[in-house]
C-alpha positions in Angstrom: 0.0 0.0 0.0 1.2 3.5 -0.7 1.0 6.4 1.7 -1.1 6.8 4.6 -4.7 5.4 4.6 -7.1 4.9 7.6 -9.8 3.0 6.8 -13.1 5.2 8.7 -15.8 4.0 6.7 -16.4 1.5 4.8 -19.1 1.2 1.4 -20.9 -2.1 0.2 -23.7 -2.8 -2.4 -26.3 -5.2 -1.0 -27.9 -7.3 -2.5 -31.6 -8.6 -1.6 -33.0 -12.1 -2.2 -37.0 -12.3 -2.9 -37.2 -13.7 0.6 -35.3 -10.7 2.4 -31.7 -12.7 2.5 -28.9 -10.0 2.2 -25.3 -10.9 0.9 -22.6 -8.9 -0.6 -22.2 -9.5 -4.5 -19.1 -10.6 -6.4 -17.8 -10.8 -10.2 -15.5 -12.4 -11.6 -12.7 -9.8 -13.2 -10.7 -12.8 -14.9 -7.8 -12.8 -12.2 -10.3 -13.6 -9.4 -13.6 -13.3 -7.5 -14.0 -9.0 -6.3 -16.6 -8.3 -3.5 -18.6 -5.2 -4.0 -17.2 -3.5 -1.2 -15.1 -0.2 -0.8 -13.2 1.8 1.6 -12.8 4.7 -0.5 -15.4 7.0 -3.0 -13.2 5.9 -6.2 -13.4 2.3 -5.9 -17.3 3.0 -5.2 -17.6 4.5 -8.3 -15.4 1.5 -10.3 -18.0 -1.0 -8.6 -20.9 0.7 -9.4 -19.7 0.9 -13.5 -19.2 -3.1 -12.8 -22.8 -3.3 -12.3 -23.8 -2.3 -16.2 -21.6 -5.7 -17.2 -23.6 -8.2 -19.0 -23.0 -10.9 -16.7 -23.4 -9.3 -13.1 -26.6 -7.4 -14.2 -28.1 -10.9 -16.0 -26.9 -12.0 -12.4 -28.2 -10.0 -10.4 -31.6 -9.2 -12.7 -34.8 -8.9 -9.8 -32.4 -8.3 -7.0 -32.6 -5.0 -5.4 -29.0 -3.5 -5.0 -28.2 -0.8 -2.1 -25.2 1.3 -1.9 -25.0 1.4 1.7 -22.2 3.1 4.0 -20.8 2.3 6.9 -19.2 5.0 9.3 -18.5 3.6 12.5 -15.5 1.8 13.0 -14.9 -0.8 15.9 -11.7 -3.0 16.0 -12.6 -6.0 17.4 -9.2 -8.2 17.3 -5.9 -7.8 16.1 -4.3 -10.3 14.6 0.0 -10.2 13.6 1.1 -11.3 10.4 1.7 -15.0 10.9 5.2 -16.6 9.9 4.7 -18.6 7.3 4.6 -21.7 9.7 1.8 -23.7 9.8 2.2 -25.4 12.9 
């Protein structure tokens, strides 16, 4: 990571099943899976132009999508950087 960057709040688009499930959607960008979620305003707005691809929105087509943000910040557990050990 470059510079400094405290992470204060934090974005996600929601997705809603027909019977009121919630879950966080995902596509596929070639490389690997990406989680509509975002700690910053320009990462919001590259996830939100992922929604007008083909596949998410056939994907996603009936679903209701929120752009919801979340502001308060709790740290629950820290956890160091492990060794490389298993064991």
């Amino acid at each position: 990571m470059q510079g400094v960057f405290h992470i204060d709040q934090v974005w996600a688009f929601i997705c809603t099943d027909a019977d009121g499930t919630e879950g966080i959607p995902a596509f596929n960008d070639g490389l690997m899976m990406i989680p509509m979620i975002a700690a910053d305003e320009q990462k919001v707005r590259a996830l939100r132009k992922a929604l007008d691809r083909p596949e998410l929105r056939q994907a996603l087509k009936g679903k209701r999508i929120v752009l919801t943000q979340f502001t308060t910040r709790r740290d629950v557990e820290v956890v160091q950087g492990g060794t490389g050990d298993p064991s």
